[in-house]
C-alpha positions as CSV (number, residue, x, y, z in Angstrom):
1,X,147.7,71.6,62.4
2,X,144.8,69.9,63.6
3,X,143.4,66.9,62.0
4,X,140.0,66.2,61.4
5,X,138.4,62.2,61.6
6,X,138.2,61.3,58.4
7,X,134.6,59.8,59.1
8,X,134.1,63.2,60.4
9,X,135.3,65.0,57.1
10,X,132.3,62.9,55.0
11,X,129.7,65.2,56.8
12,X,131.5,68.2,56.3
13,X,130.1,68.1,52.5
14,X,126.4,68.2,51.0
15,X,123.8,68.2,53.9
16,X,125.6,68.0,56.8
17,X,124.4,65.7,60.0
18,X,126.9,67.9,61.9
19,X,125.7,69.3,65.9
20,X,128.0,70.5,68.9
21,X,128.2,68.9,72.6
22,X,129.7,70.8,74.9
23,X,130.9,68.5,78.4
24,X,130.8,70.5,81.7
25,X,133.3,69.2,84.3
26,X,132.9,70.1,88.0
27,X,135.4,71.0,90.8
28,X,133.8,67.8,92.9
29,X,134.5,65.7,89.3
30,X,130.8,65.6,88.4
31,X,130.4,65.5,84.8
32,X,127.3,66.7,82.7
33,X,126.7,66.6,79.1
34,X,124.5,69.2,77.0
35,X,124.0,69.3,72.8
36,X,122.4,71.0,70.4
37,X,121.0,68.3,68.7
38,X,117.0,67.5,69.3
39,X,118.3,63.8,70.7
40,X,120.6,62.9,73.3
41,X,124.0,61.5,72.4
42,X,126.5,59.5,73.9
43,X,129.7,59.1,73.8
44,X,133.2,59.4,76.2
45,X,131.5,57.8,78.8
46,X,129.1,60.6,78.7
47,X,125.4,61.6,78.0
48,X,124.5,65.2,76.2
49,X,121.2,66.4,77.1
50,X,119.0,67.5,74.0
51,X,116.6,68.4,76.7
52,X,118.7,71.2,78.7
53,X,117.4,74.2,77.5
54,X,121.2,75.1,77.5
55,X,123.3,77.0,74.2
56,X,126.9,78.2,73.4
57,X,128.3,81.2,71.6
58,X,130.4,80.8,69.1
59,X,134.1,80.3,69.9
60,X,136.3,83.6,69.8
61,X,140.1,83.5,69.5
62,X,142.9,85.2,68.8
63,X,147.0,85.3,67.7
64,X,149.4,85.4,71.0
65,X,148.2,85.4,74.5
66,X,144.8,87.2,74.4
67,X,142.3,85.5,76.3
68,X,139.2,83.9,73.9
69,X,136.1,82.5,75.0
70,X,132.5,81.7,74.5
71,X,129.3,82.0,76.5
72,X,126.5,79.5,77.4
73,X,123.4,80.4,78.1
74,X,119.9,78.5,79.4
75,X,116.6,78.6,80.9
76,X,116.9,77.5,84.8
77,X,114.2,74.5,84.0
78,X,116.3,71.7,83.5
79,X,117.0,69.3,86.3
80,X,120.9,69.4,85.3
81,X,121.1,73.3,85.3
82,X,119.6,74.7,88.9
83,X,119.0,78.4,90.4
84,X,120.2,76.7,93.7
85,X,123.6,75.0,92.3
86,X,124.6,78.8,90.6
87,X,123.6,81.0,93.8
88,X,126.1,78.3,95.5
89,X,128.6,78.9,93.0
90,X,128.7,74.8,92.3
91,X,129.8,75.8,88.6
92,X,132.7,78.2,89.2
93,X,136.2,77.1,88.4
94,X,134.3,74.3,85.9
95,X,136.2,72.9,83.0
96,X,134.5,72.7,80.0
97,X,135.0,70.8,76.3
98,X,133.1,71.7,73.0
99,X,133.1,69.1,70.4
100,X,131.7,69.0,67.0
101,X,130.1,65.5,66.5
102,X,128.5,63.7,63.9
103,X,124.8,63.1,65.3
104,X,124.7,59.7,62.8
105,X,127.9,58.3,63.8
106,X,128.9,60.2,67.6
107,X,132.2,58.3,67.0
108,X,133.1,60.5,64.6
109,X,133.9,64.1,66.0
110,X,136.6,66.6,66.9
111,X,137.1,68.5,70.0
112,X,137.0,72.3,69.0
113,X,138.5,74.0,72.2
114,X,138.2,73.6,76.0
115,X,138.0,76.6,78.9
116,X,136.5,77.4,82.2
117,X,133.5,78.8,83.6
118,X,134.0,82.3,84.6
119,X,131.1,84.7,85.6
120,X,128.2,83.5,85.8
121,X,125.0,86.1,85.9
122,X,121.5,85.1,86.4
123,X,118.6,87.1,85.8
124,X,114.8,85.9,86.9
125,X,114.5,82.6,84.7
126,X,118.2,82.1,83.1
127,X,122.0,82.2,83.2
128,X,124.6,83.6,80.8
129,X,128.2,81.5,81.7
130,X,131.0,83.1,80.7
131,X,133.7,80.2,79.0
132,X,137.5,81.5,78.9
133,X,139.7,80.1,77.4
134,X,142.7,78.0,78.8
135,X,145.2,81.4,78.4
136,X,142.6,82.5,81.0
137,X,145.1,81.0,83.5
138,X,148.2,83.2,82.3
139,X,146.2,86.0,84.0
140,X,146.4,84.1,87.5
141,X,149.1,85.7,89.8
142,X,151.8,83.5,90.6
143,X,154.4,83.8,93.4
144,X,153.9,85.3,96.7
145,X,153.6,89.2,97.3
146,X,154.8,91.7,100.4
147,X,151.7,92.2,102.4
148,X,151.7,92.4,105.9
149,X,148.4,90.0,106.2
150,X,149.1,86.2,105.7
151,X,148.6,85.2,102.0
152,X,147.1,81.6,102.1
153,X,144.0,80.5,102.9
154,X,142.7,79.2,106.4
155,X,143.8,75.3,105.8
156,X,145.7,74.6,102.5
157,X,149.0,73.2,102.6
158,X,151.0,76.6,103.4
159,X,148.8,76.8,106.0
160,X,148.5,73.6,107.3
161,X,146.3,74.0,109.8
162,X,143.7,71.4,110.3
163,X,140.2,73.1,109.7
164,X,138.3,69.0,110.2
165,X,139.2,69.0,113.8
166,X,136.7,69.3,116.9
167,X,138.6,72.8,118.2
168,X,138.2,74.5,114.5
169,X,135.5,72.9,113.3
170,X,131.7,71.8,114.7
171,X,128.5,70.4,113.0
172,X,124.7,71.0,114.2
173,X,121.5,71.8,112.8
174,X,119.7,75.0,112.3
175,X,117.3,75.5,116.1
176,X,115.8,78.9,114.9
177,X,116.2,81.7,111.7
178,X,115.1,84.5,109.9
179,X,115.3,82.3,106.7
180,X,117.5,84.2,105.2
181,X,120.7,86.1,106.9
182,X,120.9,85.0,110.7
183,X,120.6,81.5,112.4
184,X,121.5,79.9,115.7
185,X,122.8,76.3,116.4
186,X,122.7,74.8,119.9
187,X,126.5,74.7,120.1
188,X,128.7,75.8,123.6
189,X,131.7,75.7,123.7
190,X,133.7,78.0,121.4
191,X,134.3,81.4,121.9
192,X,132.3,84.8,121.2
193,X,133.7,85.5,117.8
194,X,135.7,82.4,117.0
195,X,133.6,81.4,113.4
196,X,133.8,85.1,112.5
197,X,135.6,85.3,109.3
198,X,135.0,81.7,108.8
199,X,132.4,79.6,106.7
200,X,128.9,78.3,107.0
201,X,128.8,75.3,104.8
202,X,125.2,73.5,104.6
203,X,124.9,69.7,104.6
204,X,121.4,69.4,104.2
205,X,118.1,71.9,102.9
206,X,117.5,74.0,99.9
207,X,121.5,74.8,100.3
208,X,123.1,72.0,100.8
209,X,126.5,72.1,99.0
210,X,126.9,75.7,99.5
211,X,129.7,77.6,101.3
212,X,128.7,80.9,102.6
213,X,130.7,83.6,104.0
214,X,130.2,84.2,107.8
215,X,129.9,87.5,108.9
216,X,130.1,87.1,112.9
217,X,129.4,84.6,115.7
218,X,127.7,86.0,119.1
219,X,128.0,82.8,121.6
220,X,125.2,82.1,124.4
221,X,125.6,80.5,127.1
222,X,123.3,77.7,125.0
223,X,124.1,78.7,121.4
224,X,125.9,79.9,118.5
225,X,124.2,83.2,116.8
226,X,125.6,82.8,113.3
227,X,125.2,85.8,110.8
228,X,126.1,85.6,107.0
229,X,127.3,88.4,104.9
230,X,125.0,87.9,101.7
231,X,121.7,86.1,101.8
232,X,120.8,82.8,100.7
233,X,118.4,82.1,97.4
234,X,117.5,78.8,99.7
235,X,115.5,79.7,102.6
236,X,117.3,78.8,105.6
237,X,115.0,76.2,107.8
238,X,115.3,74.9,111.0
239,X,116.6,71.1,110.9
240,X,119.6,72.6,108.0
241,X,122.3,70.9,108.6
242,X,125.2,73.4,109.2
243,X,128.9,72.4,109.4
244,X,130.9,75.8,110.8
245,X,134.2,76.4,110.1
246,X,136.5,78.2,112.4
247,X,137.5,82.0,110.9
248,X,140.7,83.4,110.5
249,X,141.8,87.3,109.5
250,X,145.0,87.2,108.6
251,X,147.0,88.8,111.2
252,X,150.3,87.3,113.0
253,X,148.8,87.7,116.5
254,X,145.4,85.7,115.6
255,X,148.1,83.1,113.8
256,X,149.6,82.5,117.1
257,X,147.3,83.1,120.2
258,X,144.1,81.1,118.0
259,X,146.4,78.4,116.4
260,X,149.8,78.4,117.8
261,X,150.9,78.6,113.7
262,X,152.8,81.5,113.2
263,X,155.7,79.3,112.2
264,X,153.6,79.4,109.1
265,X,152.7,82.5,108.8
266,X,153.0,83.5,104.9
267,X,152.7,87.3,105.4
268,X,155.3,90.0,106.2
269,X,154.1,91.6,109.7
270,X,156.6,94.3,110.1
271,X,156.5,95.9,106.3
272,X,156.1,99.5,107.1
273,X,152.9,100.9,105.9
274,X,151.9,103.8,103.7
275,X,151.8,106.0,107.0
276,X,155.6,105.1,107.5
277,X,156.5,105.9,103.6
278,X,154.2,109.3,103.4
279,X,156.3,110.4,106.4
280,X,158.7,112.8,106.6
281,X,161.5,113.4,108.6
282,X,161.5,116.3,111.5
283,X,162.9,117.3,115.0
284,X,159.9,115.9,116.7
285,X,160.0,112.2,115.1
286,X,162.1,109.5,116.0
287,X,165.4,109.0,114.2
288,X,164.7,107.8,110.8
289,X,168.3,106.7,109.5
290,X,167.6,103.7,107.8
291,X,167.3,101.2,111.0
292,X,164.9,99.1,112.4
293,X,161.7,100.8,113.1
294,X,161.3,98.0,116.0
295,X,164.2,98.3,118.1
């Protein structure tokens, strides 16, 4: 059972002095702090913003292991809340506490229930944040499956290659651009296709702190032709800083002949395919008794 403050339970009768502050926690540890009260409060170490233009749902939940959740929802004019840090996904993943305090006495309050940031949707001069709740992560898959593709991700510990060095990696700023989709950097050495697959992330410009999703590289014999899948909200400008980060699809050959790493290769190349189990057996195709289909 939960106990409530006891200076807490004193404003819980007769006219109440009672608001919420909701804490938002980001993935690179930056905290931010929002209420509905018409002052800021502190407390925790934190500041809530009367000022945000920011508001929750109220908090749904349910017996057993259905996942509960809120919404928050805001006007993109406060400089905590940005059009720029959503389109770069900045809040995704985010951890986020609600709290019922007493505005009179901030010591006294209870924390109501904490979640993540889910979807986020923006529309022309707001956001709606989906909040799930922590049974959210009971949805997550765990373990590995049988898929012929490798299953980690360019660079995290199963994979283990090192995405910071000079043959994976390569900094520069933007020469020329549509502003939106396609830009070059004066980069030479790395082969036609080698950041395809792989990640723009930008260091400096109205995207700075975003990762974007590279859709192909065509090297010049003076620069690198770099071509997103989804455009920016930022316009891209020349002078952008651009770190680029080597691309990877998956597949046992490009594991060993671009990285020599196919001792960590965390897919199953030789699982037979849906042509292999929609087959049937005839006089015209090869022996199919149970053995190696490699041999």
């Amino acid at each position: 059972m939960r106990e409530i403050p006891e200076a807490l339970l004193n404003g819980l009768s007769g006219a109440t002095t009672l608001c919420h502050c909701w804490r938002l926690t980001l993935r690179d540890g930056t905290r931010m702090g929002f209420t509905d009260h018409d002052l800021d409060l502190t407390f925790d170490g934190s500041t809530f913003s009367a000022a945000s233009g920011v508001e929750a749902s109220a908090i749904e939940s349910d017996l057993g292991f259905v996942v509960g959740g809120s919404e928050a929802t805001g006007a993109l004019m406060s400089a905590a809340i940005t059009e720029a840090d959503i389109a770069n996904a900045r809040y995704d993943g985010a951890s986020v506490e609600f709290w019922l305090v007493d505005w009179t006495n901030a010591d006294a309050r209870l924390l109501l229930d904490t979640g993540v940031i889910g979807e986020v949707r923006r529309s022309e001069h707001a956001f709606n944040a989906e909040v799930r709740s922590i049974a959210s992560l009971l949805d997550q898959p765990f373990g590995r499956y049988f898929q012929s593709g490798c299953a980690a991700d360019l660079g995290d510990a199963r994979c283990a290659v090192d995405t910071t060095s000079a043959a994976f990696s390569a900094a520069g700023v933007v020469a020329s651009t549509d502003g939106r989709l396609l830009f070059s950097m004066p980069l030479t050495g790395y082969a036609d296709g080698w950041f395809t697959n792989g990640v723009a992330l930008f260091t400096s410009g109205a995207n700075a702190g975003g990762k974007f999703a590279v859709k192909s590289h065509v090297a010049s014999a003076s620069a690198a032709n770099i071509s997103l899948w989804t455009a920016l909200d930022g316009d891209i400008a020349a002078g952008d800083g651009v770190t680029l980060i080597v691309g990877c699809d998956k597949r046992l050959a490009t594991c060993a002949a671009k990285f020599a790493n196919q001792v960590n290769f965390r897919g199953f190349p030789h699982i037979p395919g849906l042509d292999v189990m929609l087959s049937y057996a005839n006089s015209n195709s090869p022996s199919m008794d149970g053995g190696s289909l490699f041999r």
